[in-house]
LUMNUVO-380275 format. One line per field, with one value per residue (C-alpha): residue number from 1; residue in three letters; x, y, z. Coordinates in steps of 0.25 Angstrom, whole numbers. Example, Ala and Ser with C-alpha at 12.3 -4.5 7.8 and 13.67 -1.06 7.14 Angstrom:
2
lovo: c(1, 2)
keti: c(ALA, SER)
px: c(49, 55)
py: c(-18, -4)
pz: c(31, 29)
END
This chain:
625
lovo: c(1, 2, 3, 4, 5, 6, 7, 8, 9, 10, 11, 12, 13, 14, 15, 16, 17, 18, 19, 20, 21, 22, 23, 24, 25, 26, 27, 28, 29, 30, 31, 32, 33, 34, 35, 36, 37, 38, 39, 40, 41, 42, 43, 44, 45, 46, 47, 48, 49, 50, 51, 52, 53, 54, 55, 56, 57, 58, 59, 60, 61, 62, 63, 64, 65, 66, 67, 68, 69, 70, 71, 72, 73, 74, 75, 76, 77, 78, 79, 80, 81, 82, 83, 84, 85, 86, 87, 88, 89, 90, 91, 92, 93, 94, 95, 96, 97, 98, 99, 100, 101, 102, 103, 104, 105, 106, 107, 108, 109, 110, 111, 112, 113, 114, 115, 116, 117, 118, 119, 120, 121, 122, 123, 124, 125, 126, 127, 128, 129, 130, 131, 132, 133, 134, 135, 136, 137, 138, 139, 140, 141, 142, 143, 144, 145, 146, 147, 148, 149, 150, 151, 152, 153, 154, 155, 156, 157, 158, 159, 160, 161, 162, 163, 164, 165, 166, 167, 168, 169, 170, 171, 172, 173, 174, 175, 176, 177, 178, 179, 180, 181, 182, 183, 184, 185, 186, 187, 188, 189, 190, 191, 192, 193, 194, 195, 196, 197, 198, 199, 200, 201, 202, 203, 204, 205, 206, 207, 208, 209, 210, 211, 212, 213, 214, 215, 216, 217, 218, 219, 220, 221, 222, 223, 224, 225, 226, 227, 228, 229, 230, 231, 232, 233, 234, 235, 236, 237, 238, 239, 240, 241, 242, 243, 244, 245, 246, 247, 248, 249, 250, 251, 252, 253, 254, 255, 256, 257, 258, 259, 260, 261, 262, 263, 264, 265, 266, 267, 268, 269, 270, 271, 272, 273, 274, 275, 276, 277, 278, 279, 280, 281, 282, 283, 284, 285, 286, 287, 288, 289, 290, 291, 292, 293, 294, 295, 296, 297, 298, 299, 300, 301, 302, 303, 304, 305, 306, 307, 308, 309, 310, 311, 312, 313, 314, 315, 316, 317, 318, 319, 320, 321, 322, 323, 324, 325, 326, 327, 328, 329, 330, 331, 332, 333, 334, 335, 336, 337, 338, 339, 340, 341, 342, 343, 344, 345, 346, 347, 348, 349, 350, 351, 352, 353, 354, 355, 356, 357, 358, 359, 360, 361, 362, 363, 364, 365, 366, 367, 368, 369, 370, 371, 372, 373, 374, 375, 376, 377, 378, 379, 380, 381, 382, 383, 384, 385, 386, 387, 388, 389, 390, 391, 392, 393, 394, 395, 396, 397, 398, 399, 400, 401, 402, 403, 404, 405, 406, 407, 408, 409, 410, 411, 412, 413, 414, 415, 416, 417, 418, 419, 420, 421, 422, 423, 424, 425, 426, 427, 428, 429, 430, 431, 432, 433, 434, 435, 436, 437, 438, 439, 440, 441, 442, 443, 444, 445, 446, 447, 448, 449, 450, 451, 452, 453, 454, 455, 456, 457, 458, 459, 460, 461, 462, 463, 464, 465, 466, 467, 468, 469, 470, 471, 472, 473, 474, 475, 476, 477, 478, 479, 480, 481, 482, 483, 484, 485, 486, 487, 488, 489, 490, 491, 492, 493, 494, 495, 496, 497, 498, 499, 500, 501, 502, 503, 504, 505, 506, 507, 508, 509, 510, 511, 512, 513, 514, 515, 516, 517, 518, 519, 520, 521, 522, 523, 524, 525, 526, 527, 528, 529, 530, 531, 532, 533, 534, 535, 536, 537, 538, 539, 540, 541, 542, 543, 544, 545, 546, 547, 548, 549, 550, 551, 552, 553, 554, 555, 556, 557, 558, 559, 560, 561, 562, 563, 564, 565, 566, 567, 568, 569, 570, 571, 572, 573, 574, 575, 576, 577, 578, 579, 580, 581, 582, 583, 584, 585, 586, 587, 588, 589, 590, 591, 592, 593, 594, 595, 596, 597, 598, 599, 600, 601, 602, 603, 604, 605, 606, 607, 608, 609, 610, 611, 612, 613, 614, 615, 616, 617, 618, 619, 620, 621, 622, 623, 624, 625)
keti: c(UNK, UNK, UNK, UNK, UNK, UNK, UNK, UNK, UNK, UNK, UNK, UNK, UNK, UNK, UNK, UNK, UNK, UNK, UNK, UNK, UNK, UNK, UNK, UNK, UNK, UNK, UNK, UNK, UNK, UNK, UNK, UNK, UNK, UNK, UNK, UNK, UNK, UNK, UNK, UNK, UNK, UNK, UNK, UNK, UNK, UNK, UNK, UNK, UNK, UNK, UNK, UNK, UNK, UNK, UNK, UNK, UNK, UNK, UNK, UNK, UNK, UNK, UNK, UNK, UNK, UNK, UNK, UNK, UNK, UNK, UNK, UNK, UNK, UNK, UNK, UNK, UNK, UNK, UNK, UNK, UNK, UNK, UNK, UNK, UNK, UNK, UNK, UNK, UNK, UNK, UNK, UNK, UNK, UNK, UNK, UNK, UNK, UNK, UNK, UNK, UNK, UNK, UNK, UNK, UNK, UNK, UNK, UNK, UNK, UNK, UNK, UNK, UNK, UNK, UNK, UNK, UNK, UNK, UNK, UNK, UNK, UNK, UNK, UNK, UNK, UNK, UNK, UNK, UNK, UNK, UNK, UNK, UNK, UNK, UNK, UNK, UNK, UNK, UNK, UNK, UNK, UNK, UNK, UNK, UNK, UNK, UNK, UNK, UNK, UNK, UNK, UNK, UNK, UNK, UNK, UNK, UNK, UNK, UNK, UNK, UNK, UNK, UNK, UNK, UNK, UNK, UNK, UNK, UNK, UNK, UNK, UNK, UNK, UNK, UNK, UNK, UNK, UNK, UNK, UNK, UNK, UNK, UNK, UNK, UNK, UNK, UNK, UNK, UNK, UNK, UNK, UNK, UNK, UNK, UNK, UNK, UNK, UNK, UNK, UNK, UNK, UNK, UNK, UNK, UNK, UNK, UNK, UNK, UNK, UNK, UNK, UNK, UNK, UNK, UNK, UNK, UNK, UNK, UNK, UNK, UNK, UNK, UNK, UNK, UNK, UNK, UNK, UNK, UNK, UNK, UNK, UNK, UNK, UNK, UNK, UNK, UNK, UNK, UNK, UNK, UNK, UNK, UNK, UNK, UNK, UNK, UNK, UNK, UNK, UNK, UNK, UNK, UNK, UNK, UNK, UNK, UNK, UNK, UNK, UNK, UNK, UNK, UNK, UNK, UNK, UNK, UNK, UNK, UNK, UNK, UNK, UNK, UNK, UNK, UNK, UNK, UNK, UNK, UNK, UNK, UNK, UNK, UNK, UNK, UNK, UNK, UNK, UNK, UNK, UNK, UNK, UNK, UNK, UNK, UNK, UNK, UNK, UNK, UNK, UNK, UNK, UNK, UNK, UNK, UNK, UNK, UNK, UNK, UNK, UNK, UNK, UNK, UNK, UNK, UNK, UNK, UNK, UNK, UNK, UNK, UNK, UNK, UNK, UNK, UNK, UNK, UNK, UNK, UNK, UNK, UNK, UNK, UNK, UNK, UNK, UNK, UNK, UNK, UNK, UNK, UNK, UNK, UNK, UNK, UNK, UNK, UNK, UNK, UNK, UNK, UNK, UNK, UNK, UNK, UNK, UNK, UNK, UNK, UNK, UNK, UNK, UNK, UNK, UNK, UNK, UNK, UNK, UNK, UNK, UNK, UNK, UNK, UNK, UNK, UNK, UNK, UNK, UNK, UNK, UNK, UNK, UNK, UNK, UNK, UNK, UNK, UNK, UNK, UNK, UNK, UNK, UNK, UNK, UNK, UNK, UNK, UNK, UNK, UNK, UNK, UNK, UNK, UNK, UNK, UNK, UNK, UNK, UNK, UNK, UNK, UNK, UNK, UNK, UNK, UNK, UNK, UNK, UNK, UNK, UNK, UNK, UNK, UNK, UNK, UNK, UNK, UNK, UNK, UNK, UNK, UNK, UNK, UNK, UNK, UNK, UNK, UNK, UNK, UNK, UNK, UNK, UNK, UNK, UNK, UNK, UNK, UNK, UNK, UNK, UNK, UNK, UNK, UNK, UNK, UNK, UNK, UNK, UNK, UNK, UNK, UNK, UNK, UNK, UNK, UNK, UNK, UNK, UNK, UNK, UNK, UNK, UNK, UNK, UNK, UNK, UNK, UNK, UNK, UNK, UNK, UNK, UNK, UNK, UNK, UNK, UNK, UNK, UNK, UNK, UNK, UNK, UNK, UNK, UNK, UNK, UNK, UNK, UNK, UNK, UNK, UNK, UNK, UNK, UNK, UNK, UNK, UNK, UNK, UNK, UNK, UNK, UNK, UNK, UNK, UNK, UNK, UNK, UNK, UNK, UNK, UNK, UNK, UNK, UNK, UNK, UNK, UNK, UNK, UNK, UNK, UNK, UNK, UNK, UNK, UNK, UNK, UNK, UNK, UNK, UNK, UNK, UNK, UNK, UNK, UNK, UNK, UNK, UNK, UNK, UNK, UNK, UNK, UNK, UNK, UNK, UNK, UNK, UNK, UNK, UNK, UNK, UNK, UNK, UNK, UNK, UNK, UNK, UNK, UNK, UNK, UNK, UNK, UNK, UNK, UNK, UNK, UNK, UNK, UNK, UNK, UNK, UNK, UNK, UNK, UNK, UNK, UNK, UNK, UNK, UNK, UNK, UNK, UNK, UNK, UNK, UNK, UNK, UNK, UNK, UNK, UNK, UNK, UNK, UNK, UNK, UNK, UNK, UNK, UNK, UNK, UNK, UNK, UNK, UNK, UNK, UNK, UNK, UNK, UNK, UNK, UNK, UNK, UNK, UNK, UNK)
px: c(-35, -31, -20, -26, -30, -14, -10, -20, -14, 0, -9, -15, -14, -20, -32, -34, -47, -54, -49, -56, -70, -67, -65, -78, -86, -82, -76, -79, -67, -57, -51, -45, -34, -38, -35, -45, -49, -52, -58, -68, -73, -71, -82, -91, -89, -94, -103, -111, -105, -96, -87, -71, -66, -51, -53, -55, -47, -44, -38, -23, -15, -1, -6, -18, -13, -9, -24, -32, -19, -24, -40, -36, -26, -34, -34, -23, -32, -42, -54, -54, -66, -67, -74, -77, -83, -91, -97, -104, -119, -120, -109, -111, -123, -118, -117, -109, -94, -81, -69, -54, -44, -40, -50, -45, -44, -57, -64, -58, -63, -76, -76, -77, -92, -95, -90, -102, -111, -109, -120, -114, -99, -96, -81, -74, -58, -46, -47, -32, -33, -18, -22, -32, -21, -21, -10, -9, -7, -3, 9, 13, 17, 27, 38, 36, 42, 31, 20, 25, 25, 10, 3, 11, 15, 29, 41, 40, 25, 25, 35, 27, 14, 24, 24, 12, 10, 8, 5, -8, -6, -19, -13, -10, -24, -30, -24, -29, -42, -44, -43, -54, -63, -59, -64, -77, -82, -83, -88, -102, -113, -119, -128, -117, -112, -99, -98, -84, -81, -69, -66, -56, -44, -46, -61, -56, -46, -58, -69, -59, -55, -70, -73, -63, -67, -81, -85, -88, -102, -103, -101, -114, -111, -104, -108, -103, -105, -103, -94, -94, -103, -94, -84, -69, -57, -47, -46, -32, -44, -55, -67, -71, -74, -86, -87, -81, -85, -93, -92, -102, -102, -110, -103, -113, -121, -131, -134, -136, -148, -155, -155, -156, -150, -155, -157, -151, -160, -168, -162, -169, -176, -190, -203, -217, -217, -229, -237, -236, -245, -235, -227, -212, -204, -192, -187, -176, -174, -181, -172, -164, -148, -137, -136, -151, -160, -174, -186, -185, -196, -202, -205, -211, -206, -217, -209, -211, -199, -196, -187, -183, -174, -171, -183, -182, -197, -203, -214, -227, -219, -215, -230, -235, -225, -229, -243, -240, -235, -220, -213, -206, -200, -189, -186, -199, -203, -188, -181, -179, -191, -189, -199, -203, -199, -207, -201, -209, -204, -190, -191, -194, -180, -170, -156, -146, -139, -123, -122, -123, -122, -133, -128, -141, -141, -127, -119, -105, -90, -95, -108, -98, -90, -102, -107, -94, -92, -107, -105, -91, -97, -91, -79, -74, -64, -62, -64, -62, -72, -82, -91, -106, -118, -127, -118, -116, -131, -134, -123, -132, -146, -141, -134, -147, -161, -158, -157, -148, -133, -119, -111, -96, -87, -73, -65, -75, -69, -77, -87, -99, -105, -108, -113, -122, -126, -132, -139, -146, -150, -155, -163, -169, -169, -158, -147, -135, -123, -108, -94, -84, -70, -58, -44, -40, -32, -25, -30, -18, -16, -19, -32, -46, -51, -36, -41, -53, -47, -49, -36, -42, -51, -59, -60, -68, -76, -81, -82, -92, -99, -104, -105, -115, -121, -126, -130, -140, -144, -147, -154, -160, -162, -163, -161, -150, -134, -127, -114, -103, -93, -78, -67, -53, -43, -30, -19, -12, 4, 14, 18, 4, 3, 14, 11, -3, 3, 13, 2, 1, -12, -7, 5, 2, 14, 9, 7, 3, -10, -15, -28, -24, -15, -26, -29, -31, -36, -50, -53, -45, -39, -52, -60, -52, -53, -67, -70, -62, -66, -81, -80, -72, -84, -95, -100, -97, -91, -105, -106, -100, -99, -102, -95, -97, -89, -86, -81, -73, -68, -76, -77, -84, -98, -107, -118, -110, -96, -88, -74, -63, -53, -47, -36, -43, -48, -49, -52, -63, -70, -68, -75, -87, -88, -89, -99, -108, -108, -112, -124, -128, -127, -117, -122, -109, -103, -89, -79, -67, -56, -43, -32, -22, -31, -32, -22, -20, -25, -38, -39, -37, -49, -57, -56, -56, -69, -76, -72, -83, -93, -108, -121, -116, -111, -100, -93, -80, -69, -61, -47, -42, -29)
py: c(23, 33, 38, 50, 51, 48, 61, 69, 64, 74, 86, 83, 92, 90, 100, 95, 88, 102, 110, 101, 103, 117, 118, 108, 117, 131, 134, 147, 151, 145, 153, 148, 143, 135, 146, 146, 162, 161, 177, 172, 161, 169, 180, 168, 165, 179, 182, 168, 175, 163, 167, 162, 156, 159, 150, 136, 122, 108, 96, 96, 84, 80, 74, 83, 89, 73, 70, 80, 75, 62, 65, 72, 63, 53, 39, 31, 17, 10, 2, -11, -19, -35, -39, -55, -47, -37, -46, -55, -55, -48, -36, -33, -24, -19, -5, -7, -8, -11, -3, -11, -1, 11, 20, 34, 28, 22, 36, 43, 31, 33, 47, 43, 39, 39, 55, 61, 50, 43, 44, 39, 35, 29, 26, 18, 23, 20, 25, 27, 21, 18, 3, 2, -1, 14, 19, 30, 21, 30, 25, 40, 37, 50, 56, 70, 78, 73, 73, 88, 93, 87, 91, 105, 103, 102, 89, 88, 87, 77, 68, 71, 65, 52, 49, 45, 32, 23, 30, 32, 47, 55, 63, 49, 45, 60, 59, 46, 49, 64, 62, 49, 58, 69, 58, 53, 66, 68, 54, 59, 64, 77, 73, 60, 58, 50, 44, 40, 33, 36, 34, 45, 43, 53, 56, 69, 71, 64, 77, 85, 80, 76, 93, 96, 86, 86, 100, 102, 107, 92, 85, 77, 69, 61, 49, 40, 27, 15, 5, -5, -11, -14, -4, -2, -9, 2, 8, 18, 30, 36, 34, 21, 21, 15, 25, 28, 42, 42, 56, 60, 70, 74, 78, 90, 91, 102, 91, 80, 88, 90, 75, 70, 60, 45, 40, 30, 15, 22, 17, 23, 34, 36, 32, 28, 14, 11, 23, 21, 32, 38, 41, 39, 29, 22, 8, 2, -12, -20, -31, -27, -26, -38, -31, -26, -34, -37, -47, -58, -62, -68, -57, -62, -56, -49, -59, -71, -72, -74, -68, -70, -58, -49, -37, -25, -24, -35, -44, -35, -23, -28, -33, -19, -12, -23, -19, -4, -5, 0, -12, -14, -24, -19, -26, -29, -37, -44, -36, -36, -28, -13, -4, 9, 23, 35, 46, 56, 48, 47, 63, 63, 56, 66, 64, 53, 54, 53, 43, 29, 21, 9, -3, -10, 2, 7, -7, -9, -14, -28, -27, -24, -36, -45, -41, -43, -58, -63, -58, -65, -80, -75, -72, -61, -50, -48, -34, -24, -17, -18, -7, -14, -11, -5, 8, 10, 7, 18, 27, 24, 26, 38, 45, 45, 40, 34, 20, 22, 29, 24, 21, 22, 17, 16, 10, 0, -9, -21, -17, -14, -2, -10, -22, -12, -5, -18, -20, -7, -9, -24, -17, -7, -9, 2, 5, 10, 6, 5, 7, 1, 5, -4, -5, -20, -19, -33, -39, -43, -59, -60, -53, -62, -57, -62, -77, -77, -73, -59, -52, -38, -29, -26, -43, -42, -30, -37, -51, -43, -38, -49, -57, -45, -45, -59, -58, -46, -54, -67, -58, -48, -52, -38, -34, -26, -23, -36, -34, -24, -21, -23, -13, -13, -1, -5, 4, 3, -2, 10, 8, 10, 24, 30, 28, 32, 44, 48, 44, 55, 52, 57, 50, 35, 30, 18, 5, -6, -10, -1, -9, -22, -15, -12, -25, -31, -43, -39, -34, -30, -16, -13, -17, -9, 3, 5, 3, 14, 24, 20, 23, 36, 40, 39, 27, 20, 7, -2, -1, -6, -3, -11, -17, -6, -12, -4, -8, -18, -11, -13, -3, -1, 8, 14, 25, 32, 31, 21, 16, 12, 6, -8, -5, -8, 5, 6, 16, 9, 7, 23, 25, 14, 22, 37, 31, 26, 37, 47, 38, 37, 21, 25, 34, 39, 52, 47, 39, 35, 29, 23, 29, 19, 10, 18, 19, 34, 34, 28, 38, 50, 43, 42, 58, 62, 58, 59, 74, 76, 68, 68, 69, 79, 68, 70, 59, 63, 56, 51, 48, 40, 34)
pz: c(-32, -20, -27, -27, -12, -8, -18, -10, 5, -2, 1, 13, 25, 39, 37, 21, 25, 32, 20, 11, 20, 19, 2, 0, 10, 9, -5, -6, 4, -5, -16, -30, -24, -12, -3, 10, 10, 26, 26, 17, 27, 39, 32, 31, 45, 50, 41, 47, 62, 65, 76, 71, 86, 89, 101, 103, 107, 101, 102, 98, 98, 89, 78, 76, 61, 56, 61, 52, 42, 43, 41, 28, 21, 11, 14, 5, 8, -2, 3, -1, -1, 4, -8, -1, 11, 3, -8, 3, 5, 18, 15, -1, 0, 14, 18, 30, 29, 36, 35, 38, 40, 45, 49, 46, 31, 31, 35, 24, 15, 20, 19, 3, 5, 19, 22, 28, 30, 41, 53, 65, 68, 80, 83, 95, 93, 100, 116, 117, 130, 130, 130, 118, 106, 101, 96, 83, 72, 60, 53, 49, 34, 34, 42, 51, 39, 31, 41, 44, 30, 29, 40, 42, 57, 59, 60, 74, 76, 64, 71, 85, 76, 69, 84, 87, 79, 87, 99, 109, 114, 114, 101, 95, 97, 92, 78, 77, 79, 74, 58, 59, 67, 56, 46, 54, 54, 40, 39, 48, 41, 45, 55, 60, 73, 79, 92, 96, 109, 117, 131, 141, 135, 123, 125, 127, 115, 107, 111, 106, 93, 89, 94, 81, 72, 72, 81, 94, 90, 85, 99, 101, 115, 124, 127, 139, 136, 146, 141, 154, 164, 174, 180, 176, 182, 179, 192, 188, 186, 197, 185, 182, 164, 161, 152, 137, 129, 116, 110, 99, 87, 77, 62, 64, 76, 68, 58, 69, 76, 64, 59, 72, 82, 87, 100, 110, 109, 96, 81, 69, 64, 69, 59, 60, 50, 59, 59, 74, 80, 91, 77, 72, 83, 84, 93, 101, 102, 112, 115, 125, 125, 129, 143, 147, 153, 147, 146, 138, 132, 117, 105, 92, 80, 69, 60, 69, 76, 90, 98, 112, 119, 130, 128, 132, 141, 147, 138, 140, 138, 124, 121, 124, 117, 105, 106, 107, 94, 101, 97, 83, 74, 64, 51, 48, 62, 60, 69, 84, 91, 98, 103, 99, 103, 98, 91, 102, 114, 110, 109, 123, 126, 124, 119, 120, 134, 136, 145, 137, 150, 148, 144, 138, 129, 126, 130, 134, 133, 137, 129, 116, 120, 123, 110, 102, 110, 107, 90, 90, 99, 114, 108, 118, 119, 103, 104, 116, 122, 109, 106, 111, 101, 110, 110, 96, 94, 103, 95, 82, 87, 94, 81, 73, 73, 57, 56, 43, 43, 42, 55, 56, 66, 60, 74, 72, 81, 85, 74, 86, 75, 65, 76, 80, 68, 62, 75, 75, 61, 66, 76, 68, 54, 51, 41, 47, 39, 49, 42, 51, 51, 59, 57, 55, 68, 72, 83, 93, 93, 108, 106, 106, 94, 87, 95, 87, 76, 70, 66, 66, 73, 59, 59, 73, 67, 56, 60, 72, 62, 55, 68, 73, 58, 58, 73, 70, 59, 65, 77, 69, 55, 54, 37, 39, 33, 41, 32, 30, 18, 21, 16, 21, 20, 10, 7, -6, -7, -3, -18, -23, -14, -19, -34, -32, -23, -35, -48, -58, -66, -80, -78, -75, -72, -62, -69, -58, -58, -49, -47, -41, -31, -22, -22, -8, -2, 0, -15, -28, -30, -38, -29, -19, -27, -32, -17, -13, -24, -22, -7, -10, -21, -12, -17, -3, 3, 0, -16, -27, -41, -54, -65, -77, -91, -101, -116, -109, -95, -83, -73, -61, -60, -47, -50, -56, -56, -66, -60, -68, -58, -69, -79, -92, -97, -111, -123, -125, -111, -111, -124, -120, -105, -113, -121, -108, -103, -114, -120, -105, -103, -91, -81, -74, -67, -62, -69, -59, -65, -58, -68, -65, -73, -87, -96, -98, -114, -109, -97, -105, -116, -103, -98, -114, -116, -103, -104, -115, -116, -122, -117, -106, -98, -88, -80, -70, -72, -59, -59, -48, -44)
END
């Protein structure tokens, strides 16, 4: 089912992803036979008076070529779905998903459906502190002839690149990180934005990489978020850090002005449900945060309930805000309360400052620890130095004043994106969808989280998601998206790669079932595959399709796209589908078929009469292997 994808990976070239863009967005400067005519695209330029620089700078690192290499080689994984976990209650209708396995693979899967529409993704990578267990983990399946011959650089420079697995050198750490980045970018929609927290070990390498990769023009902020409340102990350097770096950029920051950005403590779009006089307004919560001191006092529900809590004012203050119609109940008086802000005072507050240094708003190390502990019953140390809520809430509701968009984090860690995503929505009544990305890393055997008994990071991930899940719940009963599809990364038998990387289509020379050998323990090669082309169709990673039968074949249909994946096929399946589809009883456009499947009599039946039939009907005919 990738075979095809694995041919291609033959011709790629570190800049085949770039000259791609180039082809689908400027055509006309290519001639008949693929050449680029760059006379042609420098008249452009001066007719519009763009000035061609001869100066400039960049970051260059060994490894650089291998990266953009890297970003434009096809994934040779397939997603396979865990059918136990997806067919339950809380996860089978879920737009949420979990993604196990290697992250640069799961961005070009995601690419498939995802490319472009991502609002917000907020990453956490390796520091490359020297003690935080980075090292480059690429297992480099080729020697330095190879790799030369590939990427054009020469033998010695290609052995120079072989010698950084496994290492943690500031190059090592760069081609790690430049073709993900490559990836995220094309994943953002037109108006996205990324925040990436860093701390001064490669904050600098990390302005200039993200300067190439997404523009310099596109840089939106750094922020300087305060990770501790008490000081440091390390006393080898004159500064104390308190401090680590979050730096922002926009996909384009010409399209992020024109739609808008949120702001800090705000969640939501602003509107006027109420026809409230003072006109469209918006709200942050009332209850206050784990670390900031309030009034605890009695509020009573417009559903009846009670609730007891630390508020932000003191008792009258709430009951004047109640009576001047400035507090608000979300989820139809279910939710917790927050107080209204105007759209015309929030004008009057100016942009989002770069200092994040409040705790109650933006929390900290311990408060991510804290957090992490109370989910998982005072269980402590599972994870180091967790992500708290409060800051990627305050990334969300700056990013946009929406209230419905996707999320990304794919170093998802300890899972804190998509603990605070569901909080967000609990608090407001919101939308946004997270897609988590983690590597099933082993946890090392002394390690707490091993003592509790979680194997894997992704393990801690998930298991803190549907602890937080059923927290928000029980707190909230908010009606929100409490589950998440799970899908892990597989990679086919060495066997399998190379007779799909040698299969010629006319000449079906492979005769294992070529099905069951995706088979994996999460779900059946079928199942395996029909995920895989859904997502790489557009379809996405939170449909399925329906069993559609035929004279006595059963394939399987979405809108409008039929899969024939089972062997099976017949003559007379063939002639039942023609017959659907000309007197209009099947409405399709695509027919995908996986040809290892059909015998070659019935496929060439299949392109015969698709080629000419009635009605004016026309249906593509995709051959996959």
């Amino acid at each position: 089912m990738i075979g095809k994808k694995i041919q291609d990976n033959k011709e790629i070239r570190p800049n085949s992803r770039e000259l791609i863009k180039l082809k689908e967005n400027f055509p006309q400067f290519f001639n008949k036979e693929g050449e680029f005519e760059l006379d042609k695209f420098q008249d452009l330029l001066k007719e519009e008076e763009i000035d061609i620089s001869k100066e400039g700078y960049g970051l260059e690192f060994l490894g650089k070529s291998y990266a953009k290499y890297l970003s434009s080689l096809e994934t040779e994984t397939y997603l396979a779905p865990d059918i136990d976990h997806n067919s339950k209650e809380e996860n089978k209708d879920s737009e949420n998903l979990y993604i196990v396995g290697d992250n640069i693979d799961a961005l070009k899967h995601l690419l498939g459906s995802y490319g472009g529409k991502i609002k917000c993704i907020y990453i956490d990578p390796p520091y490359n502190t020297g003690s935080d267990g980075f090292v480059y983990p690429d297992k480099f399946q080729f020697s330095a002839e190879e790799m030369s011959r590939n990427i054009g650089i020469t033998e010695e420079e290609a052995q120079r690149i072989l010698d950084l697995a496994g290492k943690s050198t500031h190059s090592a750490w760069l081609t790690f990180m430049y073709p993900r980045l490559v990836l995220a970018r094309d994943l953002l929609k037109e108006d996205g934005v990324i925040f990436i927290s860093i701390d001064d070990n490669e904050q600098g390498n990390l302005r200039l990489i993200c300067d190439e990769v997404f523009g310099e023009e596109n840089f939106e902020g750094h922020v300087h978020w305060r990770r501790r409340t008490n000081q440091p102990n390390d006393r080898t350097k004159m500064i104390g850090l308190v401090a680590e770096h979050i730096l922002i950029y926009a996909k384009n920051n010409i399209a992020l002005k024109e739609y808008g950005v949120g702001k800090i403590g705000l969640t939501g779009d602003f509107s006027n449900p109420d026809n409230d006089p003072r006109g469209p307004w918006n709200s942050k919560p009332w209850k206050v945060g784990s670390d900031q001191s309030g009034s605890r006092y009695k509020i009573t529900t417009p559903d009846g309930r009670l609730l007891e809590e630390e508020w932000m004012g003191h008792e009258q203050n709430y009951l004047e805000l109640l009576k001047d119609n400035r507090i608000y109940f979300p989820n139809g008086g279910k939710g917790w309360p927050r107080k209204k802000i105007f759209k015309k005072e929030r004008e009057l507050e100016g942009q989002c400052a770069n200092n994040w240094w409040n705790h109650s708003e933006f929390g900290s190390n311990q408060k991510g620890s804290a957090r992490l502990s109370d989910l998982f019953e005072g269980n402590k140390n599972l994870f180091s130095k967790p992500k708290p809520i409060e800051l990627i809430e305050g990334i969300l509701n700056v990013t946009t004043t929406d209230d419905d968009f996707y999320v990304l984090d794919f170093f998802s860690g300890s899972a804190t994106t998509a603990d605070a995503v569901m909080q967000v929505n609990a608090e407001d009544g919101g939308s946004r969808k997270y897609i988590m990305v983690q590597l099933p890393e082993k946890i090392e055997k002394n390690k707490p989280a091993f003592k509790a008994g979680y194997s894997t990071i992704d393990e801690v991930g998930r298991t803190r998601i549907e602890k937080a899940a059923a927290k928000i719940k029980e707190e909230t009963n908010a009606d929100l998206d409490y589950g998440y599809k799970l899908y892990y990364l597989e990679k086919p038998e060495e066997k399998t790669l190379v007779d799909l990387e040698n299969f010629e289509p006319e000449i079906k020379l492979i005769t294992d079932d070529m099905v069951s050998i995706f088979d994996n323990k999460h779900s059946s090669g079928k199942e395996s595959i029909i995920a895989t082309w859904l997502n790489g169709d557009g379809y996405g990673l939170s449909q399925s399709t329906e069993e559609y039968k035929l004279n006595n074949y059963k394939a399987s249909k979405i809108e409008k796209s039929l899969y024939i994946i089972d062997e099976g096929l017949t003559d007379e399946d063939v002639m039942s589908l023609i017959k659907r589809i000309e007197n209009e009883e099947l409405d399709i456009t695509r027919l995908v078929i996986y040809v290892h499947s059909v015998q070659f009599n019935v496929l060439h039946e299949l392109r015969k009469n698709l080629k000419v039939l009635r009605n004016n009907k026309n249906v593509s005919l995709i051959e996959r292997f």
